[in-house]
C-alpha positions in Angstrom: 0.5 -11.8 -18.0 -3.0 -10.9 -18.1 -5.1 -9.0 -15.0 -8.2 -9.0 -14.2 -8.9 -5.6 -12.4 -11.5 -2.7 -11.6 -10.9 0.3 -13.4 -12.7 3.6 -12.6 -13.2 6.7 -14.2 -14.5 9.1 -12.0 -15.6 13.1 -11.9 -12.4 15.2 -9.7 -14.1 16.0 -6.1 -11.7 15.8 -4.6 11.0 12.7 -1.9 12.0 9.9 -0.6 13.5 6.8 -1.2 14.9 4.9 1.8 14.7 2.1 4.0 11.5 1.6 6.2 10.3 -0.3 9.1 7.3 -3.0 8.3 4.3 -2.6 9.4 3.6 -6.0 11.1 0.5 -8.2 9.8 -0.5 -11.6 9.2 0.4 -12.6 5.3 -2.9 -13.8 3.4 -2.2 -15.6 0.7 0.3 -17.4 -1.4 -1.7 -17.4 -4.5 -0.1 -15.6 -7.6 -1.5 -11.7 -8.3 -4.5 -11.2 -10.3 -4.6 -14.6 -11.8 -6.5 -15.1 -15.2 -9.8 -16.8 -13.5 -12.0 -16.6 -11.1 -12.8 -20.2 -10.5 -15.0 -21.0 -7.6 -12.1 -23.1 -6.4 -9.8 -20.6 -5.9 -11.9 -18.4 -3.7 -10.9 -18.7 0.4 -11.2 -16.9 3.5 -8.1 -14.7 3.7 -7.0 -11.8 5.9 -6.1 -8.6 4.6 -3.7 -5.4 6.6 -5.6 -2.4 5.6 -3.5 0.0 3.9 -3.6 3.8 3.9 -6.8 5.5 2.4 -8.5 1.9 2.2 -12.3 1.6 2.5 -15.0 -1.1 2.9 -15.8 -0.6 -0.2 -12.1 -0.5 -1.7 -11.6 -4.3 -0.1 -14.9 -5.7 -1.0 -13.7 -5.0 -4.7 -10.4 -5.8 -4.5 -11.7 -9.2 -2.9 -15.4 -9.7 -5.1 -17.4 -9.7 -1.4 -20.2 -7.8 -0.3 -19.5 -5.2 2.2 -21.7 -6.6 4.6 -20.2 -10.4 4.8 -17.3 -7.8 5.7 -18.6 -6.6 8.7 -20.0 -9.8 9.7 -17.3 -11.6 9.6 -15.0 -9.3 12.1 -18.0 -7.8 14.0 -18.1 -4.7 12.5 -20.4 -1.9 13.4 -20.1 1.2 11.3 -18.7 0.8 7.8 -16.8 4.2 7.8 -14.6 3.4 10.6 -11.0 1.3 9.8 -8.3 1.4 11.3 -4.8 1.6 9.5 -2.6 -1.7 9.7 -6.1 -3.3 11.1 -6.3 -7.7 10.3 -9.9 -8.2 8.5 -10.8 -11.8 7.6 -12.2 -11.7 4.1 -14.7 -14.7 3.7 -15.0 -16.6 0.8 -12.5 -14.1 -1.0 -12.0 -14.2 -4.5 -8.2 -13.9 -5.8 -7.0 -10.3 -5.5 -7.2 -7.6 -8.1 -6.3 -4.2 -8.1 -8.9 -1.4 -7.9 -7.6 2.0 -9.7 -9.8 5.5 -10.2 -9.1 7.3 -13.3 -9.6 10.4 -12.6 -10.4 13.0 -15.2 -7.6 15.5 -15.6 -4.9 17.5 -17.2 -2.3 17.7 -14.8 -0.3 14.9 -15.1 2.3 14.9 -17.8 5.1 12.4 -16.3 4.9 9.2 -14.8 7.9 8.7 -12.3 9.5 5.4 -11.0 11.5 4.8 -7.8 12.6 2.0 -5.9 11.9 2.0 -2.0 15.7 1.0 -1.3 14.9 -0.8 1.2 14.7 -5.3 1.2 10.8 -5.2 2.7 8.0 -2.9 3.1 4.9 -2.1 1.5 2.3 1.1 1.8 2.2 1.1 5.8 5.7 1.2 6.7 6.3 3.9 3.8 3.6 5.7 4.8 5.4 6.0 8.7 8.5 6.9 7.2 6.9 9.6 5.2 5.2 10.8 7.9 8.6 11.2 9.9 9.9 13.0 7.4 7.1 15.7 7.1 5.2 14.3 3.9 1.9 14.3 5.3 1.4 10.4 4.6 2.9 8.1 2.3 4.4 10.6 -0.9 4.0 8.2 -3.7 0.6 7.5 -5.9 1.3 3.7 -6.2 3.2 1.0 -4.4 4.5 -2.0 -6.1 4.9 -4.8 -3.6 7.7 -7.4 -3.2 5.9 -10.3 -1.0 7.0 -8.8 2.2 5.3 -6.8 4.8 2.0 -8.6 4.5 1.5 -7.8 1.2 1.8 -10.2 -2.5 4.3 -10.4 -5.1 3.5 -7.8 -7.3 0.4 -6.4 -5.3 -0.4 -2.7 -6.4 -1.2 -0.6 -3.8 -3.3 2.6 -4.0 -2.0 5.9 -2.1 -4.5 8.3 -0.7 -2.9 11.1 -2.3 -3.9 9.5 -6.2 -7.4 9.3 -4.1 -7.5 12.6 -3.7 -5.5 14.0 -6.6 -2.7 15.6 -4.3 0.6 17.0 -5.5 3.3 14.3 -5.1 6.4 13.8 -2.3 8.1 11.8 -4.4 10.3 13.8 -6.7 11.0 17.9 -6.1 13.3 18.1 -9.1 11.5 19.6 -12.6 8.5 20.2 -10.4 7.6 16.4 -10.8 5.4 16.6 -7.5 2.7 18.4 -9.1 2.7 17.1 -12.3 4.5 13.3 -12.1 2.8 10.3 -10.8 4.7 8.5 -8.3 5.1 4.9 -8.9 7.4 3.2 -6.0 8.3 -0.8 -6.2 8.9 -2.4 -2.9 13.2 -3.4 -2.9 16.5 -1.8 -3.6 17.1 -2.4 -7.3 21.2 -1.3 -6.7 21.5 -4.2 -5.3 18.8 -7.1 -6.7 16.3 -7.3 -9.2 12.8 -6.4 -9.9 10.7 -9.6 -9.6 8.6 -10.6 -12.7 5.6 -10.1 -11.1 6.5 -6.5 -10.0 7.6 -5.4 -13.4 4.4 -7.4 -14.9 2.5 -5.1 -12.8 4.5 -1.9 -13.8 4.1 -2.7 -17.0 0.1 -2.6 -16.7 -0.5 0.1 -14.4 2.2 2.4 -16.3 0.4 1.4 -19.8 -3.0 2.0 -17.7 -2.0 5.7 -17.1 0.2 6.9 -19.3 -2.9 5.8 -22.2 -5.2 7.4 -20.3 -3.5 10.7 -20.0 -1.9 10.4 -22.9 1.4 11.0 -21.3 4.1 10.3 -24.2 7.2 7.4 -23.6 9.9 10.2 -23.2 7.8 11.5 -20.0 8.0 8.0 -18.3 10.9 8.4 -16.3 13.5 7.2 -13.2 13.6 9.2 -10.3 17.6 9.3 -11.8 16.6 10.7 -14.8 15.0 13.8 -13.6 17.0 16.8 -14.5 18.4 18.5 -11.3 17.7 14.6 -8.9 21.3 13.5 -6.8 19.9 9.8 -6.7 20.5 6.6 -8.0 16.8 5.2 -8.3 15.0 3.0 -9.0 18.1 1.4 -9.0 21.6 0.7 -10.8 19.6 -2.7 -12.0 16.7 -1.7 -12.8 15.6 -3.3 -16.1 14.8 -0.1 -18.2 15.5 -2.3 -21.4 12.9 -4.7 -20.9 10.3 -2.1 -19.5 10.9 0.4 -22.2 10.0 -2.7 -24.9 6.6 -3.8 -23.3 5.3 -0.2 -23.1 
């Protein structure tokens, strides 16, 4: 499947896996994920949940509108201030695409996969849990959605921590917070399987990273296979076969 996404490379300025409460907010769209075209017919006034970390600027890419039709559209006054879990209608939005900052940097040598073992969710209701527990906001980098909790099929999610370059909470074992990326798909893989569209979407975003910090195949790991980690995740199903071959 191709994407169409932003991709930025910017100068540095800057352990969980269990079931979660959803956030509740409007679903937007039934479209597929980052669809191969922009067609003028396919753009529509949607409504988006912000997420954790999400800016103005974050959404207007993610949907190809100006910051200021933003604004208009829900009466906003000052550009800096959102509100987690806040409804925005999105006018005239283009199909969604993720919006990922590379960031240079020598820190990250694993890339780290868990399930969220849980049937719904997505960066909100992980981000309370997380919180409950003490992780200071949501622990993983990146979410992988299922189509639940407001959120598409396959939807990638960016955590505030990659934002800012933060050790993990993802995975204590081997010291994988400080130098693992956190990757969490949205379901409970012991028990179901990982959507086409989610493991389309791991496929891209781990191939993104791992090129771009040339992070070798043997250091793209399960939570599981972490020396020294009592789990099970991402999952007693979780296709590892077919992920392993499209890397």
């Amino acid at each position: 499947m191709r994407m169409f996404l932003l991709v930025l490379i910017l100068p540095l300025f800057l352990c969980s896996c269990a079931r979660a409460p959803v956030v509740p907010c409007t679903p937007y769209s039934t479209t597929p994920v980052y669809p191969d075209a922009y067609a003028p017919s396919a753009r529509q006034d949607i409504y988006h949940c912000v997420g954790p970390s999400e800016t103005l600027w974050r959404i207007s890419k993610m949907y190809d509108v100006k910051i200021d039709d933003i604004m208009r559209a829900n009466k906003l006054k000052n550009r800096e201030r959102l509100e987690r879990g806040q409804r925005l209608l999105i006018p005239h939005a283009a199909p969604l695409r993720p919006v990922i900052a590379l960031y240079p940097s020598s820190k990250w040598k694993y890339i780290i996969i868990h399930h969220s073992a849980t049937d719904s969710g997505n960066a909100n209701s992980l981000y309370d849990l997380h919180n409950r527990r003490g992780f200071n906001g949501l622990g993983y980098d990146f979410i992988i959605d299922n189509g639940t909790g407001s959120k598409q099929d396959g939807q990638i999610e960016v955590s505030g921590r990659w934002i800012k370059q933060m050790d993990g909470a993802h995975c204590k074992a081997g010291g994988m917070n400080h130098k693992g990326i956190g990757i969490c798909l949205v379901g409970n893989f012991s028990r179901e399987d990982v959507s086409a569209k989610q493991l389309d979407s791991l496929v891209y975003l781990v191939n993104l990273l791992r090129k771009y910090y040339k992070i070798p195949r043997s250091n793209i790991l399960g939570h599981s296979q972490v020396p020294g980690a009592a789990t099970e995740c991402p999952g007693l199903r979780f296709p590892w076969k077919e992920f392993k071959s499209k890397l």
